[in-house]
C-alpha positions, 0 to 999 in steps of 0.5 A, spaced: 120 443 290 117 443 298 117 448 302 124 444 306 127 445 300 126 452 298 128 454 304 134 449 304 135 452 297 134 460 299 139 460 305 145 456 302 144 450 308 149 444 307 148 437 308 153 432 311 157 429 306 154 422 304 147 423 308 143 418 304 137 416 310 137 411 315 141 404 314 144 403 321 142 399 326 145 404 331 143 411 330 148 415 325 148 423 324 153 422 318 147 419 315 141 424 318 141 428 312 139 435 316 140 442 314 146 445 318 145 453 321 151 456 322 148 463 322 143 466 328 138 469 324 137 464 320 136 459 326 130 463 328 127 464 321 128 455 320 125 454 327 118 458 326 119 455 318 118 449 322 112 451 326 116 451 332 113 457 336 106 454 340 108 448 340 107 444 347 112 440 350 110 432 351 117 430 353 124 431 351 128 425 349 135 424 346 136 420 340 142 415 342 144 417 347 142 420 355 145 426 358 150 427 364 153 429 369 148 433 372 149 439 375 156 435 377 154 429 379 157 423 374 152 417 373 159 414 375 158 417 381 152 411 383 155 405 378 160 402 384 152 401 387 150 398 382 146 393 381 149 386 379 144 381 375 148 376 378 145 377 385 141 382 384 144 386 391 140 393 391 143 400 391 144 404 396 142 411 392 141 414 398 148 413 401 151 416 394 148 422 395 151 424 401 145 427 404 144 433 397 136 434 396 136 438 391 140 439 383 141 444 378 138 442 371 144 443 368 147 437 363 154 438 360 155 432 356 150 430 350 153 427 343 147 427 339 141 430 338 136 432 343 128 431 340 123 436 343 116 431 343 110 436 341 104 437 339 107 440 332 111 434 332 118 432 333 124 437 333 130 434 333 137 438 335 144 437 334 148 443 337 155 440 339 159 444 336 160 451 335 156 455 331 153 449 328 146 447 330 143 440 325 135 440 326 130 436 323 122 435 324 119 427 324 126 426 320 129 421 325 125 414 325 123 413 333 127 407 335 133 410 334 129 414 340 133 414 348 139 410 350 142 404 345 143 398 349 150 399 351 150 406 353 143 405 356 148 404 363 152 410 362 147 416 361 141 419 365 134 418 363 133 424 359 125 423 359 124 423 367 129 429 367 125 433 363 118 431 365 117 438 369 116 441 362 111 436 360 105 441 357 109 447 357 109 452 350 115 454 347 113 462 346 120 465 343 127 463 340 133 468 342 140 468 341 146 470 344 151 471 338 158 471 338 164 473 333 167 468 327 174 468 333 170 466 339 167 461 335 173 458 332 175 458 339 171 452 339 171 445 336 168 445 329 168 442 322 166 435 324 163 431 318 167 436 313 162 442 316 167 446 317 164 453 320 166 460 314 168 466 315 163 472 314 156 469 316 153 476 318 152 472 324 155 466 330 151 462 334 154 462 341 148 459 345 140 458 343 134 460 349 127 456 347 122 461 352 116 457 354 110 459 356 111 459 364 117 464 364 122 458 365 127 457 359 131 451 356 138 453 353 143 449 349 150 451 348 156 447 346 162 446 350 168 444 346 165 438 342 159 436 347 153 439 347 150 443 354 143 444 357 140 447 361 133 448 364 132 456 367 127 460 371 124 467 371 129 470 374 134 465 370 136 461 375 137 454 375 130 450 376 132 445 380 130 438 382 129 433 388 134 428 390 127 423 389 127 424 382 134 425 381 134 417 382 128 415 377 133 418 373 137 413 374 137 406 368 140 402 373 135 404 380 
């Protein structure tokens, strides 16, 4: 038995039902067979099992999908300025920002797993409902990396977003808790992992601290996953409006 499998075993961790590997063209979380962690503590314990803690950030990417909006901001918001193949007319980003130069890291929609390129290897989280955080290591073929093709013009580039963090260290893992009612308050039980009653501990947010004092969090709202990049001062870090647009698929 490896080490996985014994910690697996020793936590009373669940698979999704009918998790068997990879088969689909497109990425599948029915098919990704990672642990759900529904309790605080036992996240922490699996993320330094992992060898999470000291690893350095090379890039974050998305598996599936991108991220949006950004702090509000819709990639709807710039795709009536899109560009046509057929006339090749150019975009105005400049107009659609209405003269904003700067944004809020924050994301408040993401459905499938974010990945954490490091030096340690690749950290793959899902955490889009409540109190139930799937998480994997090198377990997620790399081509499913990034937006598929037909999401590829509905979502940000997650790679150019989080280029900032690039050769940051994560430090710590901390996590807010929260009661069973809270959680249950929240979607759960996608996949038949229905959330129990009595774990000594809920998940209600996840905080990766990183060597430079900046923090980036993940949370759930409703059946999308949030994220959200802070400072020392827990304020938003923030972005300018020229970096904003490499973010963008279609610029």
């Amino acid at each position: 038995m490896d080490d996985m499998q014994r910690f697996i075993n020793e936590h009373n961790l669940r698979l999704r039902e009918g998790a068997q590997g990879f088969m689909s063209r497109e990425f599948s979380k029915h098919e990704w067979a990672a642990p759900a962690i529904q309790e605080a503590d036992v996240f922490k314990k699996y993320c330094h099992h992992l060898g999470l803690m000291g690893a350095t950030i090379e890039e974050i990417t998305t598996v599936g999908f991108g991220v949006g909006p950004i702090d509000g901001y819709s990639i709807s918001h710039f795709c009536t300025h899109k560009r046509h193949p057929e006339n090749k007319t150019s975009i105005d980003v400049d107009a659609c920002l209405c003269g904003v130069d700067h944004f809020n890291l924050i994301m408040n929609w993401y459905l499938c797993p974010i990945v954490l390129v490091t030096d340690k290897g690749k950290f793959e989280i899902d955490f889009t409902e409540s109190s139930t955080v799937y998480m994997g290591k090198d377990s997620i073929p790399t081509h499913y990396y990034g937006a598929s093709e037909e999401e590829l013009e509905q979502e940000y580039l997650a790679k150019e977003l989080f280029s900032g963090l690039q050769g940051d260290t994560i430090t710590d893992c901390l996590i807010e808790e929260q009661t069973f009612e809270e959680a249950a308050c929240e979607f759960t039980g996608a996949c038949n992992m229905t959330l129990p009653y009595g774990l000594t501990s809920y998940i209600k947010n996840i905080t990766f601290c990183l060597e430079s004092g900046r923090k980036l969090r993940l949370s759930t709202f409703w059946n999308n996953g949030m994220i959200e990049v802070l400072d020392k001062e827990d304020r938003y870090v923030q972005i300018p409006a020229d970096h904003l647009k490499r973010c963008l698929p279609f610029a």
